[in-house]
C-alpha positions as CSV (number, residue, x, y, z in Angstrom):
1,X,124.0,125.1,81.9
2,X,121.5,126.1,84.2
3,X,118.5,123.6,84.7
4,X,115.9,122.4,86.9
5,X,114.6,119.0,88.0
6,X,111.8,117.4,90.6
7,X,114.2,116.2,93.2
8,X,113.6,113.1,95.5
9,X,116.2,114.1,99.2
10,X,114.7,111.4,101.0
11,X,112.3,108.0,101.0
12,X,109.2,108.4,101.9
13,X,105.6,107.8,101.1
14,X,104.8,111.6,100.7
15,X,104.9,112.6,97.5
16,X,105.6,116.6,98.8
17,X,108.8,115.8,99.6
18,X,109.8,115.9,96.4
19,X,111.0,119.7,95.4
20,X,111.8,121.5,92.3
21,X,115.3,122.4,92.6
22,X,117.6,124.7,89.9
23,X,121.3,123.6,89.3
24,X,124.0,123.6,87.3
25,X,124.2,120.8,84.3
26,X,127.4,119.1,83.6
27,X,128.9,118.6,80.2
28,X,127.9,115.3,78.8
29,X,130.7,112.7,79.4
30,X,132.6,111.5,76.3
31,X,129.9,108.4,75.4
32,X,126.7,110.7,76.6
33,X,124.2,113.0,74.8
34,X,122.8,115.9,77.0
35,X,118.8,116.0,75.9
36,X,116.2,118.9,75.9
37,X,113.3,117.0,77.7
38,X,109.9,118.0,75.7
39,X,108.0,114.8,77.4
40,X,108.6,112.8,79.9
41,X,105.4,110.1,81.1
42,X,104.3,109.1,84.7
43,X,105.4,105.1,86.2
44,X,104.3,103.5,89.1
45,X,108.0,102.6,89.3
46,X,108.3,106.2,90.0
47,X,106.5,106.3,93.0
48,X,107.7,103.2,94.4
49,X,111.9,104.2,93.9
50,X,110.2,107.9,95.7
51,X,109.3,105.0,98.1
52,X,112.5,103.0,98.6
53,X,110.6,100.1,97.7
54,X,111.3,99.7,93.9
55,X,113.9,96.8,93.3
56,X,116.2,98.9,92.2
57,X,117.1,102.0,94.1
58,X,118.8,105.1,92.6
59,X,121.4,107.2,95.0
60,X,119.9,110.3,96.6
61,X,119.0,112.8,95.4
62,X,117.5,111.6,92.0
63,X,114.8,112.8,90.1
64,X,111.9,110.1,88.8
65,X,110.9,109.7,85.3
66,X,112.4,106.9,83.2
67,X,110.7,107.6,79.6
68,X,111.1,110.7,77.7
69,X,111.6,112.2,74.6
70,X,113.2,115.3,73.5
71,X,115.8,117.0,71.5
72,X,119.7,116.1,71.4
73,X,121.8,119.4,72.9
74,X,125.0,118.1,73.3
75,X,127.0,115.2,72.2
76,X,130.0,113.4,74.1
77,X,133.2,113.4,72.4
78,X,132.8,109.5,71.1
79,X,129.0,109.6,69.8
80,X,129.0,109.1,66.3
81,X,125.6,108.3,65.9
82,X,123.9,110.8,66.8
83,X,124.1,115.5,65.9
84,X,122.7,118.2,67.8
85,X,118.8,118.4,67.3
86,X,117.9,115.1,66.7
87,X,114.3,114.0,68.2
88,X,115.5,111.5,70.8
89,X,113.3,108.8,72.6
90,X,115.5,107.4,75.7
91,X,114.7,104.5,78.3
92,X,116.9,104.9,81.5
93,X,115.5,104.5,85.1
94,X,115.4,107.5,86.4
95,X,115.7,111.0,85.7
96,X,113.0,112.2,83.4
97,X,111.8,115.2,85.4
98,X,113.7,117.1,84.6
99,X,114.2,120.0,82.1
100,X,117.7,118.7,80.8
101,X,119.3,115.6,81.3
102,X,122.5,113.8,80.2
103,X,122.2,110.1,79.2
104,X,124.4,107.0,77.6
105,X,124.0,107.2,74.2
106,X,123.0,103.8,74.0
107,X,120.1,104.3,75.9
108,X,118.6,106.3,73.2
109,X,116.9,106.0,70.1
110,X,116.3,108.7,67.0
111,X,112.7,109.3,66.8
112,X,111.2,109.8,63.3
113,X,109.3,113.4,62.4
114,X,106.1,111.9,62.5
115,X,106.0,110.4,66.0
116,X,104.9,113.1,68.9
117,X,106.8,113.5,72.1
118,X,103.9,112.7,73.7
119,X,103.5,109.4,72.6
120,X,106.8,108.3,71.9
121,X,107.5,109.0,75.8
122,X,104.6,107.2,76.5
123,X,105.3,103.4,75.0
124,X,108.4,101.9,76.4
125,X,107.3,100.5,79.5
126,X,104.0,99.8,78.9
127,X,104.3,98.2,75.8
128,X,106.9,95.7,76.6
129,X,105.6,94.6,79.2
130,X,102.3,93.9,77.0
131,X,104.2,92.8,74.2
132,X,106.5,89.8,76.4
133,X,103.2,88.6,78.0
134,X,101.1,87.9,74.7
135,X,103.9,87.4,72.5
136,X,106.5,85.9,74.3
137,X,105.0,84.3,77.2
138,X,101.6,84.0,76.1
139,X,101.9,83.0,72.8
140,X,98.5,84.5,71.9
141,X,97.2,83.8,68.5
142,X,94.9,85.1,65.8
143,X,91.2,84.4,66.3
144,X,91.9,83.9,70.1
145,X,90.0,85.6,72.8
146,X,91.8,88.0,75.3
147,X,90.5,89.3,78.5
148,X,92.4,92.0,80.0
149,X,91.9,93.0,83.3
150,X,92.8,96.7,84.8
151,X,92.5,97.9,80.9
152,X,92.3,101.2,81.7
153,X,95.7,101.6,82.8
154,X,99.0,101.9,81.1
155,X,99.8,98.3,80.7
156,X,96.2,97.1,80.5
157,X,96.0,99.1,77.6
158,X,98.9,98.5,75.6
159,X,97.7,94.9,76.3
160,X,94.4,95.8,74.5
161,X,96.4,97.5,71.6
162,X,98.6,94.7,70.8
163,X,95.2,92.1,71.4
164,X,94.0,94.1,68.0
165,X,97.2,94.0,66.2
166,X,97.6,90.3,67.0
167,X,93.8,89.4,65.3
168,X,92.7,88.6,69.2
169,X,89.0,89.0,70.1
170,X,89.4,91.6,73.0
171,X,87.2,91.6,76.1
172,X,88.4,94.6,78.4
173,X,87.3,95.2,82.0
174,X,87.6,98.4,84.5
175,X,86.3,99.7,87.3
176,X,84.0,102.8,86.2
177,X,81.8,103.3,83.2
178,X,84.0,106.1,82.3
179,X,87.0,104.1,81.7
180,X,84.5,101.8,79.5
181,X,83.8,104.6,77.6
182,X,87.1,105.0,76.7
183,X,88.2,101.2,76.1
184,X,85.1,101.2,73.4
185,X,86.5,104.1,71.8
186,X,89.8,102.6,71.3
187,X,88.0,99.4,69.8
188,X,87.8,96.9,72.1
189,X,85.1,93.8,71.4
190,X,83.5,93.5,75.0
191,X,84.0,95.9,77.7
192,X,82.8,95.1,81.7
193,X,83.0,97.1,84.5
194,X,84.0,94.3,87.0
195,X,82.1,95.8,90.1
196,X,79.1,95.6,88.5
197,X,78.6,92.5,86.6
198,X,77.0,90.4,89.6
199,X,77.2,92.7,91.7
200,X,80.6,92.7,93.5
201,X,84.1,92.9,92.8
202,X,86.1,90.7,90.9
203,X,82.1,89.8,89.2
204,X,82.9,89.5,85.7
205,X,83.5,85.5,85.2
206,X,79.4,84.9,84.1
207,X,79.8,88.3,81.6
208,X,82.9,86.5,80.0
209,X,81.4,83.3,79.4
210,X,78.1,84.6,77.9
211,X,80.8,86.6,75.4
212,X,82.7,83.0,74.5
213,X,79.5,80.6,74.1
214,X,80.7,79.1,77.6
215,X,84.3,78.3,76.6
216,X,85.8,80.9,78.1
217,X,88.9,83.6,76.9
218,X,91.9,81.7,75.2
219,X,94.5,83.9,77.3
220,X,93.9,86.3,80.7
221,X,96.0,89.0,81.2
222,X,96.4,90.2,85.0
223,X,97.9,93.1,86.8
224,X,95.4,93.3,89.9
225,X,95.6,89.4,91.2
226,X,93.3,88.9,94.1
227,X,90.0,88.2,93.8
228,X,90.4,89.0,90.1
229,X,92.9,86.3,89.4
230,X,90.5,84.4,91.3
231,X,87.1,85.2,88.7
232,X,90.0,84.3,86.2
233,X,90.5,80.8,86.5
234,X,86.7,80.5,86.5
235,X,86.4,81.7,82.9
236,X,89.0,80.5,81.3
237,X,88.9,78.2,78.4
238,X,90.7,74.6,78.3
239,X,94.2,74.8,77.6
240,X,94.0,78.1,78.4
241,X,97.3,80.9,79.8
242,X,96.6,83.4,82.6
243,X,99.1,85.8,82.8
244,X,100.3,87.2,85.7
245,X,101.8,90.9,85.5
246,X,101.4,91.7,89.0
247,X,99.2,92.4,91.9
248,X,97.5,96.3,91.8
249,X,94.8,94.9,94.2
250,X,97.3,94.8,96.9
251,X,96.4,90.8,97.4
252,X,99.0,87.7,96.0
253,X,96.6,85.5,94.9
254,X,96.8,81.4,95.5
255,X,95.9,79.0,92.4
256,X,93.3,76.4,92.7
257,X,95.5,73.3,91.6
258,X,92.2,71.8,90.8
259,X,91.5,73.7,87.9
260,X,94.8,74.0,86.4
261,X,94.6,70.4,86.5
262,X,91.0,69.8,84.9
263,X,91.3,72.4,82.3
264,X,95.0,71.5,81.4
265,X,95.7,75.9,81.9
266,X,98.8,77.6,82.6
267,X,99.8,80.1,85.2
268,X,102.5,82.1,83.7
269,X,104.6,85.1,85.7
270,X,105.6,87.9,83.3
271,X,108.1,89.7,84.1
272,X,109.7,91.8,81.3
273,X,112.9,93.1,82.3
274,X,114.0,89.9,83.7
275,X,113.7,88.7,79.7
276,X,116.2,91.0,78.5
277,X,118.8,90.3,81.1
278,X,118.4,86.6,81.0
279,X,118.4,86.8,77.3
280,X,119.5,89.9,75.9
281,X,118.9,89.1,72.1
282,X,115.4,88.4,72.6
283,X,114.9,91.7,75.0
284,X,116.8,93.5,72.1
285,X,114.6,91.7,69.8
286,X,111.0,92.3,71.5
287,X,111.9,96.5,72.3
288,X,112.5,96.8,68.3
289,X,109.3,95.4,67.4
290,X,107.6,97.3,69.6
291,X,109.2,100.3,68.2
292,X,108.7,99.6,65.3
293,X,104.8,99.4,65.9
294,X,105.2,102.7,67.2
295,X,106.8,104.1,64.2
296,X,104.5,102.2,61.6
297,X,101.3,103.5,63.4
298,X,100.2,100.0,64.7
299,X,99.9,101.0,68.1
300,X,98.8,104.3,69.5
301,X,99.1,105.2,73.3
302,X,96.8,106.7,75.3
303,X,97.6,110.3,76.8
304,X,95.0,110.9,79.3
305,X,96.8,114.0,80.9
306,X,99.2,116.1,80.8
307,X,100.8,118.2,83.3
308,X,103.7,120.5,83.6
309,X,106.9,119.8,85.4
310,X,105.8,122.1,88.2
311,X,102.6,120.0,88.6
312,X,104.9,116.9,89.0
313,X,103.2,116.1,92.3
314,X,100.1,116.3,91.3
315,X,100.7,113.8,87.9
316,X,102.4,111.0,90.4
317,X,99.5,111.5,93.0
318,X,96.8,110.9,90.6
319,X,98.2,107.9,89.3
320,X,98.7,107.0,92.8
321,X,94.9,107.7,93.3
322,X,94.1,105.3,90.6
323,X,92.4,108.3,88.2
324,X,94.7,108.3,85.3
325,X,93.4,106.2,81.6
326,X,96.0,105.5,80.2
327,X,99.2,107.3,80.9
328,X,99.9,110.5,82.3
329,X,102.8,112.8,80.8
330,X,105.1,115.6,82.0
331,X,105.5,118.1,79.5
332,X,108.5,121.2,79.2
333,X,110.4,123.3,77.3
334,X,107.5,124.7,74.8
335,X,105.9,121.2,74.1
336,X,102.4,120.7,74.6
337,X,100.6,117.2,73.6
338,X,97.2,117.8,71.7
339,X,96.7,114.3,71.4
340,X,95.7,114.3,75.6
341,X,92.6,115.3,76.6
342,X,93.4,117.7,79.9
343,X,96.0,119.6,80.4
344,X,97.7,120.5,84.1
């Protein structure tokens, strides 16, 4: 069949490389299911494979996108599980913008009536990699406080999400007082913009202790590093865990010994992929709760934007650009999210 994808020829950092290309479809191999993409949301793994500087590297030429939703088409010989028209959520690593697609039928999940496109394309990543740091590696408990940092984005606020659903106290922060705005709405206890709280970035450690009677937040969640991580380990409470998801500031952070030592805190790397392929039971067992908390309503992502697959270079250059809340998400075929607020 005849369909069309945003194709990636060659590495590079421009983004208008990418092109919109028509082709012809295969039939789905024997163990595949050919899906009608409706949604498909925006990574920053995206950009970085677009880059050649992702870990893992797909062959040329490749569309991104490696969440999306959509309705089954076709089904392989030896798929059992699943009938033509089914609503579909799939995980692979690549290969979500696109109009079609065909995908292992392993990698996909039936997605109940009451869950939208939208959102259900809009969890995976985000939401395990929240779940495995304050779960898993974090071991965050009821009554404790959280601080996430960079809560405005995807991860930071899945992060904030599952701080509710866990019983934490959530203190957010984010760089403009629009994000705020937003971070309130979604129920957060505390919210700082961090580049105004004394008056320079990374200025949020004097905020968070007023918030804690002085003790400091129980567990710190961090995908910016730099001076950030450094605040961090300055509000922290005794016995506390900072969490480190990654480095958006562009700076590897060091750790003042001193003060791991003195307030008996730990420093723990999150890194959820590597969980399910060191143990995949527990990777199996932490992407089923999170669906589930999907499908029972206990979590609700954030669609900021939309845009259409034509605007695909546009969705990944404002993610790029730092302006998306929340996620951004391609939609196709006749689906349109209500649940975001602009539309491209």
């Amino acid at each position: 069949m005849l369909t069309r994808s945003l194709l990636c020829h060659e590495l590079s950092d421009d983004l208008n490389q990418l092109r919109l290309e028509s082709y012809e479809l295969l039939e789905p191999s024997a163990k595949q299911i050919q899906v009608e993409i409706k949604a498909c949301a925006v990574n920053f793994p995206d950009i970085l494979m677009t880059q050649g500087q992702y870990q893992f590297k797909p062959p040329l030429p490749f569309a991104p996108g490696g969440e999306f939703s959509g309705v089954v088409t076709q089904v392989g010989e030896a798929v059992t599980e699943f009938s033509v028209g089914d609503r579909v959520v799939a995980g692979g690593r690549y290969g979500g913008f696109s109009e079609h697609i065909n995908i292992d039928a392993e990698l996909v999940r039936k997605l109940p009536e009451h869950v939208s496109f939208g959102k259900a394309a809009s969890y995976a990543t985000a939401y395990l990699t929240a779940y495995v740091a304050l779960k898993i590696r974090g071991q965050l408990a009821p009554g404790e406080t959280l601080l996430v940092h960079g809560a405005a984005g995807g991860v930071g606020m899945a992060a904030v999400d599952l701080g509710k659903v866990f019983g934490a106290k959530v203190i957010a922060t984010a760089g403009t007082d629009e994000k705020l705005k937003v971070l309130e709405a979604r129920g957060v206890d505390a919210a700082i913009n961090y580049t105004q709280a004394d008056g320079r970035l990374g200025g949020f450690r004097e905020a968070v202790k007023d918030l804690t009677q002085g003790e400091g937040a129980d567990v710190i969640f961090d995908p910016v590093g730099g001076s950030v991580f450094d605040e961090s380990m300055r509000c922290i409470n005794w016995g506390g865990r900072l969490l480190t998801i990654g480095f958006t500031s562009g700076v590897w952070p060091k750790a003042a010994v001193n003060h791991i030592l003195i307030k008996q805190i730990a420093v723990i790397g999150v890194r959820a992929g590597e969980i399910g392929r060191r143990d995949p039971s527990l990777g199996r067992e932490c992407r089923n709760a999170i669906f589930t908390l999907l499908c029972d309503g206990q979590i609700d992502p954030y669609i900021h934007k939309t845009y259409s697959l034509e605007a695909g270079i546009a969705a990944l250059s404002s993610l790029q650009q730092r302006q998306v809340i929340g996620k951004a998400v391609l939609t196709m075929n006749g689906y349109h999210a209500d649940e975001a607020s602009i539309t491209i």
